[in-house]
C-alpha positions in Angstrom: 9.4 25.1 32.2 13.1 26.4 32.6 16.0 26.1 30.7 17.4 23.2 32.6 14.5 21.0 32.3 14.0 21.8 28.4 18.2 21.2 28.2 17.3 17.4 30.1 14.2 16.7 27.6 16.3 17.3 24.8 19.1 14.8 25.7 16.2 12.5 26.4 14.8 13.2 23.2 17.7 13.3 20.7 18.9 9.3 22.0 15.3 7.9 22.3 13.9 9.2 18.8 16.9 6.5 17.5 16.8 3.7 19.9 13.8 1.9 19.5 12.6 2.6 23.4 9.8 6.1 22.2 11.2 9.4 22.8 7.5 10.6 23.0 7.3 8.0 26.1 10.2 8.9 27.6 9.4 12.7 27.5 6.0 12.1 29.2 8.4 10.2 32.1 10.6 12.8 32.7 7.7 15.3 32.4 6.3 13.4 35.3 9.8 13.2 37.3 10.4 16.8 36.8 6.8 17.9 37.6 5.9 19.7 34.6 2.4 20.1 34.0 1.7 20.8 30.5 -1.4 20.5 28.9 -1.8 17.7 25.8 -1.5 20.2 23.5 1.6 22.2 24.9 3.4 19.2 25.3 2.4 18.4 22.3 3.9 21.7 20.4 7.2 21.3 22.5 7.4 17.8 21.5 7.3 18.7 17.8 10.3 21.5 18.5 12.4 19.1 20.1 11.4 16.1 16.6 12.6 18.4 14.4 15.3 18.6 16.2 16.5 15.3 15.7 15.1 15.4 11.8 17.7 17.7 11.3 20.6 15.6 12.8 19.2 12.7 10.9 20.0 14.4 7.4 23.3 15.8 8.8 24.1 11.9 9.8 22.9 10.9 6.5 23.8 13.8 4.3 25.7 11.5 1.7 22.7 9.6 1.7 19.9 12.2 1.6 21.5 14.6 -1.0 21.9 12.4 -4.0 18.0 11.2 -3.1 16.5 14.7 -3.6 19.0 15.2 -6.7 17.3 12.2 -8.1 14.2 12.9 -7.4 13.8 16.7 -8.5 15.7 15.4 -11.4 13.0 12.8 -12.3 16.1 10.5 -12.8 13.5 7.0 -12.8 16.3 5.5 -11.4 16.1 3.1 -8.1 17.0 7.0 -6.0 13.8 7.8 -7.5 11.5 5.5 -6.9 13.3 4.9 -3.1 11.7 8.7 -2.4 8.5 7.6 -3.6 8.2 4.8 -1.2 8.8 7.0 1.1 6.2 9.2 0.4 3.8 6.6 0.0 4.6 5.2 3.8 4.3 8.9 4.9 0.4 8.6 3.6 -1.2 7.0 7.0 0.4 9.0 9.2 -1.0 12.2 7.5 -4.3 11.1 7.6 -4.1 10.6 11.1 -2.2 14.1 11.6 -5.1 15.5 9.7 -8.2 13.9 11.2 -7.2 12.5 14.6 -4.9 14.7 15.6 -7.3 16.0 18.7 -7.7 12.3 19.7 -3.8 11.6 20.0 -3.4 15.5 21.6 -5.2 14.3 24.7 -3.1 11.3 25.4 -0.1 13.9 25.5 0.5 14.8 29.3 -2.1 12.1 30.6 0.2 10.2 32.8 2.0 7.1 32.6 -0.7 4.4 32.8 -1.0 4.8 28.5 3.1 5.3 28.3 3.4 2.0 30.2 1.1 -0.2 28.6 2.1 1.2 24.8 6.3 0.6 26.2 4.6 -3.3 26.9 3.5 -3.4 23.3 7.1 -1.6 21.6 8.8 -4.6 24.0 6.0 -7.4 22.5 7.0 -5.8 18.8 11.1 -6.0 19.2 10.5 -9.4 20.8 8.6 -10.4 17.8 10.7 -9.2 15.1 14.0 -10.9 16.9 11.9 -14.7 17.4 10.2 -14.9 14.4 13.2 -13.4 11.9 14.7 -16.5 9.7 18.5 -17.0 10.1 18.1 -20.0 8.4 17.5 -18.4 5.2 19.9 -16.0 5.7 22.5 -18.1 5.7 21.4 -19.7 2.7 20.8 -17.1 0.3 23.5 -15.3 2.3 21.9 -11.6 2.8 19.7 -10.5 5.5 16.5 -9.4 3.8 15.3 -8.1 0.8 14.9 -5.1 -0.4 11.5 -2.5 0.8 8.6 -3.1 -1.4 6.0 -0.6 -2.4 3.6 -3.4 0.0 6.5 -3.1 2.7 6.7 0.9 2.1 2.7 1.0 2.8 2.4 -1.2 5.8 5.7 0.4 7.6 3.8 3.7 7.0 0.9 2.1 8.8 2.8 0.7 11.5 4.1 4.8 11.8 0.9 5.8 12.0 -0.2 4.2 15.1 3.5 4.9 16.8 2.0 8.3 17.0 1.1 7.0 20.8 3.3 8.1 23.5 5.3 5.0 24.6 4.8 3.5 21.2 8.2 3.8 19.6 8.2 5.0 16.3 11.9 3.7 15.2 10.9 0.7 16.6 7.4 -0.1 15.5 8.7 0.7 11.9 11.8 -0.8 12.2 10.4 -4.4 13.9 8.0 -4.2 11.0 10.3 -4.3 7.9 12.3 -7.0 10.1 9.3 -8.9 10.0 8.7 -8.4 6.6 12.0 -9.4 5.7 13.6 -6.2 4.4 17.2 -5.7 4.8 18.3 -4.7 8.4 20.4 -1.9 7.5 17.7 -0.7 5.1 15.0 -0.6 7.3 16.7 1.2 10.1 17.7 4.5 7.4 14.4 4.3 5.8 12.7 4.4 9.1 14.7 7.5 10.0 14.1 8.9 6.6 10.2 8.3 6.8 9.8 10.4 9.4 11.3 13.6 7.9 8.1 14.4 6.1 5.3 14.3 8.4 7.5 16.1 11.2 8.4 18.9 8.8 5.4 19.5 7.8 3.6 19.6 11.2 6.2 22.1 12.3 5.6 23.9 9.3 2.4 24.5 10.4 3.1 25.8 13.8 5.1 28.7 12.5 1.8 29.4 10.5 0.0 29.7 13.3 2.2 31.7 15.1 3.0 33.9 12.1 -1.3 34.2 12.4 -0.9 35.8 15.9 -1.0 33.0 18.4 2.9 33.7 18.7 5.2 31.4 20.9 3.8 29.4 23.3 3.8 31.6 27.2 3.6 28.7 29.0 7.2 27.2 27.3 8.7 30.5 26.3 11.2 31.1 23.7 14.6 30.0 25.6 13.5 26.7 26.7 12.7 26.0 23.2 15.7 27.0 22.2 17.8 25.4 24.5 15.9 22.1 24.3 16.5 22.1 20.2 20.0 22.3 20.4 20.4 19.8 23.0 18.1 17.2 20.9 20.1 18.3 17.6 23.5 17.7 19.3 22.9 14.1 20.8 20.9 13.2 18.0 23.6 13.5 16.0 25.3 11.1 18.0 22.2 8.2 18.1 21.7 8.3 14.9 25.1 6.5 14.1 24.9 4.2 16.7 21.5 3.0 15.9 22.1 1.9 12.7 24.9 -0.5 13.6 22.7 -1.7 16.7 20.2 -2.9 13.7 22.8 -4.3 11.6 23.8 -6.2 14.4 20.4 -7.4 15.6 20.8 -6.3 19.1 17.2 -4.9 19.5 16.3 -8.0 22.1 17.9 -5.9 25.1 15.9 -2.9 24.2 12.3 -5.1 24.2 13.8 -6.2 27.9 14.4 -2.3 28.9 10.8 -1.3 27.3 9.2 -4.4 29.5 10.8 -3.3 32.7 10.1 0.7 32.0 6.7 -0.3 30.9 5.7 -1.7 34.1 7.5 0.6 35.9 5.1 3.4 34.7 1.8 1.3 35.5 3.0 0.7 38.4 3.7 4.3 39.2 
């Protein structure tokens, strides 16, 4: 891998890992395009580089936000700040326990072609779909809000619904978005806890990298150190950008066109 294709994968990486279309999915796409081979758990590891990438532009997007959370919580304020951050940990729960015990099992579907990215883009377009038919406008009118609130139950099945977006071509904004839609939390709620969520369980798997290279397995050869670098800033930078934008998209309940895109991409790739 050069520095121009790590420089295109983290453009692709920093607008998918907000629109709800699987940045994972897309990566293994233009992996294929550009002809890099890269074994499950390479692609993997660069994958990570370029997520916490994006983490990073997701606090710097939501800094107002995200500051007076981890006051309150460090704090043990007990206010509704508080017990927010505990929701989120409680949705990050699934997804560790599949990072901890199944993490093998999802490696080996990293770098596998596109027959798995197209089939899981045909589920991410069956999920948006589902959250924009079945939503109730009727009863938004009425009570005149969009949703309620996230519930400790809604915190817990999001989580879940994270958990399996660990797929490539499953899109993890927009599993976990199209799930609190369907659950009837608030849009604009839903899309920055969904970007919140996924803080945790990104840190800490990069975390651990660094503790494995710190332990003498160093930086991966078959990467090197520039791509990486090249690749972060590039997903940072237009992450920045997506992150904005998505929210509004969600506000504005706009995600039917991106269950169209994930349809036609998704077959695309099956038919590749």
């Amino acid at each position: 891998m050069d520095c121009i294709d790590a420089l295109i994968l983290g453009i692709v990486q920093g607008l998918a890992e907000y629109l709800p279309i699987s940045s994972s999915g897309h990566l293994e796409i233009c992996r294929e395009i550009l002809g890099l081979k890269l074994a499950g758990s390479d692609a993997l590891e660069f994958d990570i580089v370029l997520h916490v990438a994006t983490v990073l532009s997701t606090i710097v997007v939501l800094w107002n936000e995200f500051v007076p959370l981890c006051k309150s919580f460090f704090t043990i304020a007990r206010d509704d700040k508080f017990f927010y951050v505990c929701k989120i940990l409680l949705s990050c729960i699934p997804v560790a326990i599949v990072g901890l015990c199944f993490k093998d099992f999802v490696e080996q579907f990293f770098g596998s072609g596109l027959t798995v990215v197209g089939f899981c883009l045909l589920v991410t377009a069956a999920l948006l779909t589902f959250a924009f038919l079945f939503r109730n406008p009727q009863r938004e009118r009425v009570e005149g809000i969009k949703g309620h609130d996230i519930t400790w139950l809604d915190a817990f099945v999001i989580g879940c619904a994270q958990a399996v977006a660990v797929l490539p071509g499953l899109s993890r904004s927009g599993t976990t978005i199209a799930t609190g839609l369907l659950l009837g939390d608030k849009r604009d709620k839903i899309a920055q806890f969904s970007f919140f969520m996924v803080i945790i369980p990104i840190l800490g798997e990069a975390l651990l990298d660094v503790k494995d290279m710190i332990g003498g397995e160093g930086v991966n050869e078959s990467i090197g150190m520039w791509p990486m670098i090249v690749g972060f800033f590039a997903s940072f930078i237009v992450g920045c950008i997506a992150c904005k934008w998505m929210i509004n998209i969600v506000k504005k309940g706009k995600l039917i066109w991106f269950a169209v895109y994930c349809l036609c991409v998704g077959l695309l790739c099956i038919f590749w």
